[in-house]
N, C-alpha and C positions, 0 to 999 in steps of 0.2 A: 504493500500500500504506500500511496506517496506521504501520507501524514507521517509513516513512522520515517520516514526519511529527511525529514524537518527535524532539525536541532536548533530545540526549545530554548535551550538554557544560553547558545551565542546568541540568539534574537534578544532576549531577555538584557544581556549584556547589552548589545547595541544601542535596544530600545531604552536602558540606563542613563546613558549618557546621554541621548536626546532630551530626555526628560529631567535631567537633578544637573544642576552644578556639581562638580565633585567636593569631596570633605575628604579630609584625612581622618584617620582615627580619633585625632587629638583635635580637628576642629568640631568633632561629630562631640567628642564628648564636652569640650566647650558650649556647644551652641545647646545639648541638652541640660548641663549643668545652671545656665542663663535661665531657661525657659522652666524650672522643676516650678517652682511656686507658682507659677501660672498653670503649668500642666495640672496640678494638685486642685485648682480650682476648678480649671476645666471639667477635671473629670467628676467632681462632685456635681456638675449640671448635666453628664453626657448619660442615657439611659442605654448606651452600648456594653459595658461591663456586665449589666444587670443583664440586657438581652442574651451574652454571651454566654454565661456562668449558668443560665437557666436550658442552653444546650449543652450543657458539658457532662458528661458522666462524672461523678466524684462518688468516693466510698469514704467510710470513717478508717477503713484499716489502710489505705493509700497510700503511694507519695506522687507530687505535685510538680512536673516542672517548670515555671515560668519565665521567657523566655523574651528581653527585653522590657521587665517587667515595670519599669517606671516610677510611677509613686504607689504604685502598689494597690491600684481599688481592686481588681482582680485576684493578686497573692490573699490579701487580706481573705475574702472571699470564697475561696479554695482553702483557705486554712482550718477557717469555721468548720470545714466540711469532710474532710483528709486528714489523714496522718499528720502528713509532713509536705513541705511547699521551700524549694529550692526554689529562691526567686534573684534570676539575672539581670545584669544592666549596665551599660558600658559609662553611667553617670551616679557618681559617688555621691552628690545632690537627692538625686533621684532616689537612689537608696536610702538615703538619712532621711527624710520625709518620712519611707518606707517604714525605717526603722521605731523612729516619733510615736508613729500612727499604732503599729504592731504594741507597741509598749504602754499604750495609750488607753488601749482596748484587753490588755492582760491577755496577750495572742502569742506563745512562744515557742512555736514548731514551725517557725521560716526561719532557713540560713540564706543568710545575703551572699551574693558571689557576685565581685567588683572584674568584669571582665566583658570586652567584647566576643559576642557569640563567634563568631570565627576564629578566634585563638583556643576555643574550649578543644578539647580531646575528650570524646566519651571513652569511660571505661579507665581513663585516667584523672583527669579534672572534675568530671562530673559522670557520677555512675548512672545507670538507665534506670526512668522512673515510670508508677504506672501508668502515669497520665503524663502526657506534655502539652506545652499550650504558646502557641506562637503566635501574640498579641497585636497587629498592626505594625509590626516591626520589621520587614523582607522587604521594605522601599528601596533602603539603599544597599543591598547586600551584592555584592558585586556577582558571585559566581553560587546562582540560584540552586543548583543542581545540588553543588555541594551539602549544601545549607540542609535542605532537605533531605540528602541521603542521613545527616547528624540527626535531625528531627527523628527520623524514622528507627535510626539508631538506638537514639533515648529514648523511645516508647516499648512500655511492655506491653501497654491494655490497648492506648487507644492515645493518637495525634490530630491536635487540634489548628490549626492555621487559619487566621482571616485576613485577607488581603485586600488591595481597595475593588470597589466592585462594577467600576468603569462607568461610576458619573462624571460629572466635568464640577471644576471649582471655577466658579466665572472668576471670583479674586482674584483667583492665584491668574489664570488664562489674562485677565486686563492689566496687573500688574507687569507681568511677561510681555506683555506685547509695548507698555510703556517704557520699558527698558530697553527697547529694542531685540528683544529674542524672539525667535519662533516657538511658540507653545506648542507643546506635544504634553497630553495627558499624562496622568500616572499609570506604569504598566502595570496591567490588573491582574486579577484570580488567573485571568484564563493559564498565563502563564505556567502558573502554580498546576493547575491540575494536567497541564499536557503534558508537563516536565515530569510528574507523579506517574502519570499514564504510562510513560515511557520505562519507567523504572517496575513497571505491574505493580501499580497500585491502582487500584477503581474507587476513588477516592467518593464520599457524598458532598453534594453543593447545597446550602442554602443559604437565600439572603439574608441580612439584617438591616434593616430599614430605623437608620436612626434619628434622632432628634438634638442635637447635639448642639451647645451655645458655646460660639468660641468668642469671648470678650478679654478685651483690654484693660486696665485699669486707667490708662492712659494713652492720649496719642502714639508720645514718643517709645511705648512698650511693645506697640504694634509694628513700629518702625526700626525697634532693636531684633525682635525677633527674626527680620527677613534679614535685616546686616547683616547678623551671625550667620543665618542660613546660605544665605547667597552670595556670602563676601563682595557686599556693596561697594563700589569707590565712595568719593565724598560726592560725585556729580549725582550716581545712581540713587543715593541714600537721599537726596535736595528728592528726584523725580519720585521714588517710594512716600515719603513724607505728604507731598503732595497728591500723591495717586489714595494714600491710605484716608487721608483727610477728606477728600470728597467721596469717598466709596464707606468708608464703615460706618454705621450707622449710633449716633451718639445716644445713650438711651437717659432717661431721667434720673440714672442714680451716676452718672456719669461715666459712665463704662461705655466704650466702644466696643460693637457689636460684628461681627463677619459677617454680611447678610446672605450666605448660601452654607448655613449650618446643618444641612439635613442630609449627610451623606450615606452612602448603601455602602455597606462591607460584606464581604463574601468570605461565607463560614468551610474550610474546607476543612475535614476530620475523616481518618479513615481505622478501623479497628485491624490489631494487629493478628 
């Protein structure tokens, strides 16, 4: 057949670089470390977590592996529910939050692991668990194959993956075009399950249809966020400042709003 003759995972790459400015490790973990406190807020408005954790298989006798795990609404949640919850993240922010929260709530069966998922070694760094869960985190992951054959690795029971699910973000799309780049979307699920496909796995798709408030506290915080992201000059950061000023929407408690927070994520999980 011509599809198996299609290699998923160089398109995946190509399609990469079209789509993300590149980061280093150390600007990736900068620009998440910048963003944790707002991430944290973020996700206490986003009804994604809850959607996600309400498809997940979890037992009480478990372990959990969380995988770019962030400020943790997810680990938290899986902990409740599991054994034990190995929760990853390549921002040491991100985890202290994690950690806050866990301590907060008298929650003490997550071990935090300070590493990006591409440096891990299963079997060495981190043993295989019976659930794994890879959280909106495979945007920027260079070589998707990989990534996935480790996933697959680290599952005993059952692997969980949600990718974006190929809507458009108008923001991000008009800010791109005022900077003078060509917008190309984020590469989506499809990726994920052909590249799965390839390796015999028949993995299950469902959507998530989310409702999701991504606010600012401030102009200029909307305006740091894509800095760091996109390694703004001083010209590009003047044209961001002013593209973010007429487009986000200022609400009455003075928070700037995204107005295209409703994004779909694609639930991909397959049983071992």
């Amino acid at each position: 057949m011509i599809l198996e003759t299609i290699d998923w995972n160089d398109i995946w790459k190509k399609d990469r670089k079209n789509t993300l400015l590149p980061l280093s490790d150390i600007d990736e973990k900068n620009h998440w470390d910048t963003i944790a406190p707002l991430f944290k807020q973020w996700m206490e408005v986003d009804d994604y977590p809850e959607k996600l954790i309400s498809r997940t298989q979890l037992h009480s006798d478990w372990s959990v592996l969380d995988i770019g795990c962030g400020t943790g609404t997810i680990t938290i949640e899986a902990a409740k529910r599991s054994k034990s919850v190995t929760a990853l993240d390549i921002s040491n922010q991100m985890l202290d939050i994690l950690k806050s929260d866990a301590k907060n709530r008298n929650i003490s069966n997550i071990t935090c692991v300070h590493s990006p998922w591409q440096d891990i070694r299963i079997g060495t760094d981190i043993m295989p668990h019976d659930i794994v869960i890879t959280s909106r985190s495979l945007a920027r992951i260079g070589d998707l194959r990989e990534s996935l054959t480790k996933i697959n690795q680290a599952a005993i029971k059952y692997a969980y993956v949600t990718a974006w699910g190929g809507s458009e973000r108008i923001l991000n799309r008009g800010l791109m075009e005022a900077l003078g780049y060509t917008y190309h979307n984020i590469a989506d699920y499809v990726y994920v399950f052909n590249i799965l496909h390839s390796m015999g796995i028949r993995p299950n798709v469902e959507q998530i249809n989310c409702n999701s408030r991504t606010t600012y506290p401030t102009l200029e915080d909307a305006v740091q966020n894509y800095a760091s992201l996109l390694h703004l000059s001083s010209k590009d950061l003047e044209i961001t400042r002013l593209y973010l000023e007429k487009t986000l929407i200022k609400q009455d408690n003075g928070m700037y709003l995204v107005p295209d927070s409703k994004p779909v994520w694609s639930l991909i999980w397959w049983k071992k």
